[in-house]
C-alpha positions, -999 to +999 in steps of 0.1 A: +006+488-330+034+486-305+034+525-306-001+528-299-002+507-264+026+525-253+005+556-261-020+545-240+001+534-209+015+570-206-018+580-203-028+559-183+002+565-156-007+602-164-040+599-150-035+580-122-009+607-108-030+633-111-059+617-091-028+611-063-018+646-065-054+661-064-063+635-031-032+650-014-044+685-019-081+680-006-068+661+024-041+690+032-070+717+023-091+699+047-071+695+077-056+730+073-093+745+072-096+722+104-070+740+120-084+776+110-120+764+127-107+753+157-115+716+156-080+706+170-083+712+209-055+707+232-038+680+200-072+665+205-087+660+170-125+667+167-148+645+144-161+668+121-200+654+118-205+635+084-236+623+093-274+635+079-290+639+113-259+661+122-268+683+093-303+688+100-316+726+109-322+734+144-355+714+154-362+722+189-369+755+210-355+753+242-379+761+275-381+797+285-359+807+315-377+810+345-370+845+362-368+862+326-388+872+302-408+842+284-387+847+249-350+845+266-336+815+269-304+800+282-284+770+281-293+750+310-268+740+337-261+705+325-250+722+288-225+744+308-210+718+327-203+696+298-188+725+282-164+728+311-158+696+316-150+690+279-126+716+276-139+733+246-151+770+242-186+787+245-208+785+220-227+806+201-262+816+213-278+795+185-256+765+191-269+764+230-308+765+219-299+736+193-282+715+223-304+726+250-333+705+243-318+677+218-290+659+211-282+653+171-259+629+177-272+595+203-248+587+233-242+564+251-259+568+286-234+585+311-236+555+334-214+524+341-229+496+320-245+472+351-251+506+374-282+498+393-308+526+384-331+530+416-369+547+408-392+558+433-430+556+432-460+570+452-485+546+445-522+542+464-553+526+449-564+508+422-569+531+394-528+542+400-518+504+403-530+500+363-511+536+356-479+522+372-475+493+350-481+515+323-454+535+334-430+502+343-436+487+312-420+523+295-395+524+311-384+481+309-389+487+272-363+510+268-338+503+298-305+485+297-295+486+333-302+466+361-337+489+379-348+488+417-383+496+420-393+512+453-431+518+464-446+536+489-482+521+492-513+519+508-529+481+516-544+477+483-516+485+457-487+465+481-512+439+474-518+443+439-480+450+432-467+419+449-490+396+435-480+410+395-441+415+400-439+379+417-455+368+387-441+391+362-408+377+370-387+401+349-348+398+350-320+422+369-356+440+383-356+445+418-388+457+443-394+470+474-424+479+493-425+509+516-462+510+542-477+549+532-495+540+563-466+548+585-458+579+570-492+595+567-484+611+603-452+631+587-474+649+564-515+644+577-509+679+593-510+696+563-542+708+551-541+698+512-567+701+481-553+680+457-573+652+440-542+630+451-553+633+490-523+627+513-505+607+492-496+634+472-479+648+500-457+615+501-425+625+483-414+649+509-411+616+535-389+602+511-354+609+531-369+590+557-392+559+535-362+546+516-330+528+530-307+550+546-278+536+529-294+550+490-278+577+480-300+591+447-331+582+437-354+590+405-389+597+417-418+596+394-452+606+396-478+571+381-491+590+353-457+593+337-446+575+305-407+572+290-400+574+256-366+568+261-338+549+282-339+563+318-301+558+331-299+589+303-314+606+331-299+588+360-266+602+339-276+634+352-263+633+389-233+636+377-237+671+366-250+682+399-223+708+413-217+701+449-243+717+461-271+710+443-296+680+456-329+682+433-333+679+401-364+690+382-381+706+352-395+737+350-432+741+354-450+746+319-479+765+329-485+800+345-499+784+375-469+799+395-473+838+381-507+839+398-521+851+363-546+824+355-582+833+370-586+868+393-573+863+422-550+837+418-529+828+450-502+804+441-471+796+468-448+815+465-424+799+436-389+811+416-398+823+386-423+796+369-415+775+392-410+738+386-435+708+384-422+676+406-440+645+384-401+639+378-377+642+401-338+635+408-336+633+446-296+632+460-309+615+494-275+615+509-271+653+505-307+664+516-301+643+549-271+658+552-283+693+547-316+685+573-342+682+543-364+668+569-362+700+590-360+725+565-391+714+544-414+714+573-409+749+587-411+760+550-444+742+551-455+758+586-442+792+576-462+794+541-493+776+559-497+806+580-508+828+548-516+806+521-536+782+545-535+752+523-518+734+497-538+734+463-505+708+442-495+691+472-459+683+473-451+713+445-464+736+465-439+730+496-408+724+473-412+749+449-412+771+485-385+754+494-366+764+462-374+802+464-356+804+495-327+776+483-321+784+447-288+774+450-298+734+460-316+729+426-307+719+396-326+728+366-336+700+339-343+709+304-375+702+294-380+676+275-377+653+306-406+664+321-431+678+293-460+682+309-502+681+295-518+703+320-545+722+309-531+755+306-500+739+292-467+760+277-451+728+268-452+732+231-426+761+238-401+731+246-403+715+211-415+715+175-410+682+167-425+656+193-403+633+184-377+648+204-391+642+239-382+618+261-408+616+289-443+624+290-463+633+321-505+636+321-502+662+351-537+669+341-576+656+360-585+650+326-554+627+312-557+615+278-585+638+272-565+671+280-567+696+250-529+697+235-521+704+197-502+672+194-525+652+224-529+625+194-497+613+187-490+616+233-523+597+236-507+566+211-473+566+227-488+561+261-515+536+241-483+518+229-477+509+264-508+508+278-515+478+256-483+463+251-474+425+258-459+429+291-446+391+285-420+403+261-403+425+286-387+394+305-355+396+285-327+394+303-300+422+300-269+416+274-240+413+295-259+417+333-265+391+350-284+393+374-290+368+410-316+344+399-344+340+427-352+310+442-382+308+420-367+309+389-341+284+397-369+264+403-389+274+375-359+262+350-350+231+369-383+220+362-381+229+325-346+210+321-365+177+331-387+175+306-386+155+277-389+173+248-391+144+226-429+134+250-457+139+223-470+157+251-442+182+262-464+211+253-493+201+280-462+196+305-447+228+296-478+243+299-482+237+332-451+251+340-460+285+326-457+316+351-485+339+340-482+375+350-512+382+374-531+416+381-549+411+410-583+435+414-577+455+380-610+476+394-620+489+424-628+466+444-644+473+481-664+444+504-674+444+538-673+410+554-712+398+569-710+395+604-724+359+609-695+342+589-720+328+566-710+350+528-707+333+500-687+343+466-694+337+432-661+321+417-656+319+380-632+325+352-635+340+314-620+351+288-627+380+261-655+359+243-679+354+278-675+397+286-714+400+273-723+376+304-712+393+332-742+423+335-764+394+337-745+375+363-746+407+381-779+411+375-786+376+392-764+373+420-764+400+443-732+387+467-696+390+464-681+379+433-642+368+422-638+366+386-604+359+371-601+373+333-577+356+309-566+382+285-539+395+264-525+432+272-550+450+252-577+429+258-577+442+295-580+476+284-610+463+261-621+449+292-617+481+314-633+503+289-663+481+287-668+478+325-664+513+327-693+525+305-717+495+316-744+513+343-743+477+357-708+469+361-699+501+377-721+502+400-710+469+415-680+472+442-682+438+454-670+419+421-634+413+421-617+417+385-582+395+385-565+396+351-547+366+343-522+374+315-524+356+282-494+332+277-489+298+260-512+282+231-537+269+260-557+281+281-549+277+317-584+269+329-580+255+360-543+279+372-570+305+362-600+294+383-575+288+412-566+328+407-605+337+413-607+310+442-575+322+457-590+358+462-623+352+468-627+369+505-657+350+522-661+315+540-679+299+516-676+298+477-699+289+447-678+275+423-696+278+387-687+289+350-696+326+341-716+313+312-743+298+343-768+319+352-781+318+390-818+318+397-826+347+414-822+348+452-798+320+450-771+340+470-792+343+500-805+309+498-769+295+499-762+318+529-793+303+546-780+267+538-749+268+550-761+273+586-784+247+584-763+224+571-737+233+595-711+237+567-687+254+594-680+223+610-687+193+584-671+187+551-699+191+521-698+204+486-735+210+480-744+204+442-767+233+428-784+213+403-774+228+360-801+227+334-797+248+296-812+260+270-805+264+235-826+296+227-808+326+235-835+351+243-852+330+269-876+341+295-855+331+330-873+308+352-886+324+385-891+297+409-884+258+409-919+257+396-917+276+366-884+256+358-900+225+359-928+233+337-902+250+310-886+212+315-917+194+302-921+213+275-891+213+259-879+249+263-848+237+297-831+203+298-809+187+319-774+199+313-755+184+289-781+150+287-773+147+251-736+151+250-724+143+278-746+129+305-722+114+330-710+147+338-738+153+360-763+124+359-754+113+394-773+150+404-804+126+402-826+149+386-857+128+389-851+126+421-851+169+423-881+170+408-898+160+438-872+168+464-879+189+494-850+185+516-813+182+510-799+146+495-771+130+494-758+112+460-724+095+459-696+103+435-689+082+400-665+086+373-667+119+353-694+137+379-684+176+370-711+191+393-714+229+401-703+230+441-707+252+468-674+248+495-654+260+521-630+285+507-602+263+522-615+235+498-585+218+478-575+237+448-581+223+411-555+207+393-535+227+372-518+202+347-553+202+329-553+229+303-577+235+275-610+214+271-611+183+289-613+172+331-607+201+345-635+200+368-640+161+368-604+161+385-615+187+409-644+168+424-628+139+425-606+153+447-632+168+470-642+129+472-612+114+480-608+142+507-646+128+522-669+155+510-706+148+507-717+155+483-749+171+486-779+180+464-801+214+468-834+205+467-845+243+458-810+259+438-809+260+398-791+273+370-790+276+338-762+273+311-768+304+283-758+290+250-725+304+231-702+294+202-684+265+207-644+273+224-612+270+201-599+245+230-629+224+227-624+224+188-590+211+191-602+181+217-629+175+188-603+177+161-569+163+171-562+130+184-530+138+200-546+159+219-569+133+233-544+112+239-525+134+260-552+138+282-558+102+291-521+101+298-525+128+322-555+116+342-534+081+344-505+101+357-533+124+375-549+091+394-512+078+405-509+109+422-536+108+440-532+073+447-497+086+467-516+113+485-543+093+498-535+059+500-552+025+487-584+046+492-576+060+461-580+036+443-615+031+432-613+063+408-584+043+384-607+018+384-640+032+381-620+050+354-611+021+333-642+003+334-660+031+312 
């Protein structure tokens, strides 16, 4: 027995020194075959790559070079300059296509960790203010540096811009605002058929638009979208020889060879020339080299022959370049792959996954004809429709100056108690919804007598169906304000789009108020449409009301003779409904009265809730022929025409419940009369029930914390206007 273990030990010490013996070969193989390959450079040690993206066949062609044939290609400048910079030898021809358009192996960006990124934006109009979110939201997804936005705008997108970035609120994000207007003279000499108009003549005013102490800038056109981090490309200054002050990709069409249609002009262009929706601009070195100089005599030279610009901008830099190929330096492709029509860009990869920006450099967008347009068109969709709400994270390890705001913002959140059974309605309140102000065109010419009046309302996705029929009713000014989620905008914009009604109508203001929160905001959201609303006078309704027809130009008559301009009234357009809903619409006070009697209109809310608007005095409509005053009681929720400068509505009341009844108290306490039209109407179009009303019906708590806010809400008002005040907490406890 004793024999036999000691049998087995030998074997087992046997084995185990073998294994060591056979590890210390492979390991001495291994580094000497290291050595014979050259991985040891300068007693540097190389990683040999172990892992199974590094093993991967080559997946990605690189672009043509420009001046040479279209099946040569080269390693572009920023390959070469690592190369050197590295210290290790040429590669093989292969090895250059493999790196010239992707990178096996992620790196970090070449940038300093907080390095403030700065991006530059063209943007004029409504239609580019939705592509530029688009484009934001792309590039905040992927970024991990501190950004500072800078936009050159016209009126309408400073406006639009302000109003959402203020609101958007997203950490270490700067912006700045740059008036086109001013700059229009630097480039309205040249003549220019672009669809972009003079704006797309912008870029070349940059040296002189942006702060003379910025040094680089990326510029990008708005219909642009990033599919990866952009300091990767603000890395790229750093490969610039000394030199070099313009970065770009090369074009991807054959617009440049003159070869497309005959008799194809183009300006004069190296090579292919290259397309400027992306740009690396080294500001400091172009106004040290006289960029503003040097572009326009190219421009007046090339005028003289080619007599206009057809791309704009491209045009007068790629003429620039011809003459300065030494200032440029090249990009490789995937940072610029561009859907034209007559697109080469599928020469710049084989597997889409490999890009990093996207650019719709076409008329026709997301309906340009690509091979792989589907999987571009759901990238950009991605962010098109994605919640712009979960881009306010703040960046690991950057902290970034809070604004004055935002202190205030969280010094309000500290104070409450989260312990209140009602901390949700309080925190609620305190919710900074992201705010898109005119999301379609909007255009309105003020009426010369000072007497216009604007339909105010708010809705969210479930009320879309009534707004052709509001239209259809009320032919003034109108300011809605849309509560919506991301994607339900672009629900929204697709629908207004292909309704014959809708867009035909350039008076009706579109504001979309950002979903956020597990109410809805009713009264912040109806303060959004009053807020914007651009006449003297509004009509402050629900967009489930219809108007009876020629009820805008009555108003507009009544104001005058009521001398609204210089007497505080709210004038009370009397509300009626009906629960069919197919329903032929009353013409005339007449025809409402008779639909009354029989059965087919009542009184608005008489069997649910008839305080809301029995002080109206409907019996006393019936036979009114002049104007009448009624005085206010408790829970009167009337349907008011105002002053725009009116008091706004109290925005602690969210969901179902006071929202107006607060509001009109107000306009009390402030001495409005309150005034009933003896010959206005409208009707209330039935609809399912709302999910806030359902949770009034169904939770107690919820009541509950809306008697404790009108308490709190009469104390208030108690402090703004005095003893006076007082009658509403006690007509208020006496129901």
């Amino acid at each position: 027995m004793n024999l036999l273990c000691r049998g087995r030990l030998k074997l087992l010490v046997a084995s185990l020194t073998a294994g060591v013996l056979l590890t210390w070969l492979y390991l001495l193989a291994g580094n000497l075959e290291s050595d014979e390959s050259g991985s040891v450079v300068q007693g540097q040690r190389v990683r040999t790559p172990t892992r199974e993206s590094e093993l991967q066949p080559e997946r990605v062609r690189t672009p043509p070079e420009s001046q040479d044939s279209n099946q040569r290609v080269r390693t572009p400048p920023e390959s070469q300059d690592s190369t050197r910079e590295s210290g290790l030898q040429p590669e093989s021809q292969d090895s250059n296509q493999r790196r010239n358009n992707h990178t096996e192996c992620p790196r970090s960006p070449p940038v300093q960790k907080c390095e403030l990124i700065h991006v530059a934006c063209v943007c004029a109009g409504h239609n580019a203010t939705r592509d530029v979110v688009t484009l934001v939201k792309s590039v905040l997804f992927h970024r991990r540096n501190p950004l500072h936005f800078h936009f050159i705008t016209d009126t309408v997108a400073n406006q639009i811009l302000s109003a959402l970035f203020q609101s958007w609120m997203v950490p270490s994000v700067q912006v700045s605002f740059y008036d086109a207007d001013e700059l229009k003279s630097e480039v309205s000499w040249i003549p220019n058929k672009h669809y972009s108009g003079i704006y797309g003549l912008m870029k070349l005013t940059l040296t002189k638009a942006l702060p003379a102490d910025l040094s680089k800038v990326i510029v990008l056109d708005t219909d642009i979208t990033f599919a990866t981090d952009i300091a990767e490309l603000w890395g790229i200054f750093r490969k610039f020889t000394d030199k070099q002050v313009i970065g770009l990709v090369e074009n991807q069409s054959d617009w440049y060879l003159g070869n497309l249609w005959k008799n194809h002009k183009p300006w004069p262009a190296l090579g292919r020339g290259f397309n400027t929706g992306v740009i690396l601009l080294y500001l400091e070195r172009l106004r040290r080299i006289g960029w503003e100089q040097m572009w326009r005599l190219t421009a007046e030279r090339e005028l003289m022959s080619m007599l206009s610009t057809s791309l704009a901008d491209q045009d007068i830099f790629n003429a620039f370049i011809k003459q300065n190929p030494v200032l440029v330096h090249q990009l490789p492709c995937f940072w610029n792959v561009q859907l034209s029509d007559h697109t080469r860009s599928e020469q710049c990869y084989t597997e889409v996954s490999d890009l990093k920006v996207i650019h719709w450099n076409s008329p026709k967008k997301l309906r340009v004809k690509n091979k792989h347009v589907e999987f571009f068109r759901n990238l950009y969709l991605t962010f098109l429709e994605y919640d712009g709400n979960l881009l306010r994270r703040e960046l690991f390890g950057c902290p970034s100056p809070a604004s004055l705001d935002s202190v205030q913002l969280q010094n309000a959140l500290e104070e409450l108690d989260e312990d209140d059974q009602c901390y949700d309605f309080r925190r609620e309140r305190l919710t900074v919804h992201r705010v898109h102000l005119n999301f379609l065109q909007y255009e309105y010419t003020p009426a010369p007598d000072g007497t216009d009046v604007t339909l105010v309302a708010q809705l969210s996705m479930d009320r879309l169906q009534m707004l052709e029929a509001i239209c259809k009713h009320w032919d003034g000014p109108i300011s809605l304000a849309l509560y919506m989620s991301d994607a339900e905008a672009q629900q929204f914009l697709r629908y207004a789009q292909a309704s014959e009604v809708l867009k035909n109508r350039k008076n009706v203001g579109y504001h979309v108020v950002y979903k956020e929160g597990q109410f809805y905001p009713v009264n912040l959201v109806r303060n959004v449409a009053l807020r914007n609303a651009k006449t003297p006078y509004v009509f402050l309704t629900d967009v489930d009301f219809l108007p009876m027809y020629g009820l805008y130009d009555y108003l507009r008559r009544t104001v005058v003779h009521l001398d609204m301009a210089h007497t505080k009234k709210a004038l009370v357009v009397p509300a009626f409904e009906t629960l069919r809903y197919r329903l032929s619409f009353p013409k005339s006070k007449a025809e409402l009265l008779s639909m009354l009697d029989m059965g087919t209109l009542y009184t608005f809310r008489y069997h649910v809730w008839p305080k809301g608007h029995a002080p109206t005095n409907y019996a006393k409509w019936r036979t009114a022929t002049t104007p009448y005053k009624v005085e206010w009681e408790a829970d009167f929720e009337p349907y008011v025409v105002v002053r725009r400068d009116c008091p706004e509505y109290d925005q602690r009341f969210v969901g179902f419940g006071w929202n107006k009844v607060s509001h009109v108290l107000e306009l009390d306490a402030q001495e409005f009369d309150l005034v009933v039209l003896p010959n206005a109407f409208m009707v209330h179009m039935p609809h399912a029930p709302s999910f806030d009303i359902s949770k009034f019906r169904s939770s107690s708590s919820y009541r509950t914390c809306l008697n404790t806010l009108k308490d709190e809400f009469h104390q208030d008002l108690s402090r703004k206007y005095g003893s006076a005040a007082l009658k509403y907490l006690t007509a208020q406890r006496t129901i």
